[in-house]
C-alpha positions, 0 to 999 in steps of 0.5 A: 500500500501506498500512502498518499504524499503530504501536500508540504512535501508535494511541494517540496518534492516539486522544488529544486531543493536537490541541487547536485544530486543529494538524495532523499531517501527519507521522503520515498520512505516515510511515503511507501508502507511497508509490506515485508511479505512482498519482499519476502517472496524473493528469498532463494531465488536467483535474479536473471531478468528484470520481468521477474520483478512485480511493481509492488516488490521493486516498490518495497525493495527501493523502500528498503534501500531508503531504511539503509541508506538513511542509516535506519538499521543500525549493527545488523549482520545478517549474512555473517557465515554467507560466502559470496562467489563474485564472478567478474569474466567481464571489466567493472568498477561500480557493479563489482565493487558495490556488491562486494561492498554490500556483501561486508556492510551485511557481514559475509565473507567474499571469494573473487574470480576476475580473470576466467582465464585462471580458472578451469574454464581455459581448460575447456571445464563445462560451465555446468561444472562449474557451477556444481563446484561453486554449490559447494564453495558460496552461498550465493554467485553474482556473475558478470559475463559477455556471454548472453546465455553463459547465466542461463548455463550456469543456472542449470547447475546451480542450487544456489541463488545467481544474480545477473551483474550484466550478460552480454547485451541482454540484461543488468537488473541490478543496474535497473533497480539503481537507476530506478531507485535514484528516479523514485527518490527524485519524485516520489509520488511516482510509486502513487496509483492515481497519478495526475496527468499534469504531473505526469514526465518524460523521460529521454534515453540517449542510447540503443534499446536493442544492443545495451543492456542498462537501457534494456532493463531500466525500460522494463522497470519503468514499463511497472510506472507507466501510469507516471510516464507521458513518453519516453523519447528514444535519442539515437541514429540507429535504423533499428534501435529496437530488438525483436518485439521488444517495442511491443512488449513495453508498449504492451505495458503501457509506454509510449515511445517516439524515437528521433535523432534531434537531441537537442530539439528534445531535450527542453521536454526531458525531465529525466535524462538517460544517457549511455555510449558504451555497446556490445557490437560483435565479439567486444565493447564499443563508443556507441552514440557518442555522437551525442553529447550532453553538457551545461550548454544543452537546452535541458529543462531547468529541473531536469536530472541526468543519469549515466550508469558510467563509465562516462565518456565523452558523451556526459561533460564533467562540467555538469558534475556541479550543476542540479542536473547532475543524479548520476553520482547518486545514482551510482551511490544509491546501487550499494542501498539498492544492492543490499535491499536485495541481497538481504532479501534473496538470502532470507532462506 
């Protein structure tokens, strides 16, 4: 259940108090009641896609975050004695050292492969295999890989919960749960049933729906909050940016689209900036719409935020970093919450 938003901090919510990303996590809490049972039904089950989340759980999921981040649970350790298996056979930054920071904040213990080429795989050792071994060494595996269908390998021989850290162009569900977790910090009346026309946003993603696997995830996520979203404007120059039936299935879900390639033309309708330049094409990674670049020049509306799941490029200009626009640093902040919302969740078993 959702309770119904203050009018003073309508008000507030409405006005441009967060200046340079600074987070509210107190506002989305105190508005979303708490309903443990919804969260609760993740408890061992591995996380693969974000379809097989419900609103009500990505609602008390981010509401959760909100309790952690305002620092509303105090000297709990509920993973004590818990192994996570952190299986990067792809670079990363933020997801690997998120979940790995998660997994100390809660009290477990962590055992790290980061180069599958030390491992049995460069012998020709059967994924499935290792995945029997890895139900004997952890409690849980969060594995990133640019393999799309390596997860689903390893998830026949697992019968321990596996968490998708980004699988090839597929999918990055934890990617998705930060990035809707900064949106729903940043207006919270989003998680609201009868959500007004007149507040309703539009939301711009500067990317290729089809090849990028943030873009990709954070687009079923927003389908659950379409009641709040009045277009989502796809910026690219792809001829296909999207990937078979995926416009459909989101349309289904009530988003509607308009796709254009005039950035700046679209940008003063933006409330929420999504920008990403790095796809998968072929065998490796590449700059992919860097011909479009954001920076404190560009037309965006005065209150518009901006998220990037970095790495940036040169798409997003460092001289946005100290402007109001600026929710990317949070966003990458509010990921370990997120994370740890989740991974408390999934192991409650």
């Amino acid at each position: 259940m959702v309770k119904k938003l203050h009018p003073k901090l309508t008000e507030r919510v409405s006005q441009d108090v967060w200046a340079e990303g600074i987070e509210q996590p107190v506002a989305l809490l105190e508005l979303i009641e708490e309903q443990p049972g919804v969260i609760a039904e993740l408890a061992g089950y591995s996380v693969i896609s974000s379809r097989q989340f419900s609103r009500e759980q990505i609602v008390q999921l981010c509401r959760l975050a909100a309790k952690y981040e305002a620092q509303q649970i105090f000297s709990q350790f509920p993973l004590t004695g818990k192994i996570l298996i952190s299986a990067f056979y792809e670079p990363s930054t933020r997801t690997r050292l998120s979940f790995e920071s998660v997994w100390h904040r809660l009290g477990g213990d962590i055992i790290s492969i980061t180069d599958p080429s030390t491992t049995g795989i460069a012998k020709g050792e059967s994924l499935q295999d290792v995945a029997e071994m890895m139900n004997h060494y952890g409690d849980v595996v969060v594995l990133r890989d640019s393999n799309n269908g390596a997860i689903y390998e390893m998830l026949e021989g697992l019968r321990i919960p596996i968490i998708n850290a980004g699988n090839g162009t597929d999918e990055h569900p934890t990617q998705a749960l930060a990035d809707i977790y900064a949106i729903l910090k940043w207006r919270p009346d989003l998680v609201q049933d009868d959500f007004p026309e007149e507040k309703k946003i539009t939301i711009g993603i500067i990317g290729n729906p089809a090849r990028m696997r943030t873009v990709r995830s954070v687009l079923l996520f927003l389908a659950k909050f379409s009641e709040g979203i009045r277009e989502v404007v796809i910026i690219t120059n792809s001829i296909q940016p999207f990937s078979d039936d995926q416009r459909e299935e989101l349309e289904k879900e009530g988003l509607s689209f308009r796709v254009s390639n005039d950035l700046d033309g679209s940008l003063p309708d933006m409330d929420v900036v999504y920008i990403n330049a790095i796809a998968w094409v072929g065998d490796s990674y590449e700059e992919h719409g860097i011909e479009y670049k954001l920076s404190k020049d560009s037309p965006l509306k005065k209150d518009a935020i901006i998220l990037h799941p970095l790495a940036r490029g040169e798409e997003l200009s460092t001289d946005l970093d100290k402007t109001d626009h600026n929710w990317y640093f949070a966003q990458a902040r509010g990921a370990v919450f997120v994370r740890m919302a989740l991974m408390s969740s999934i192991m409650r078993f």
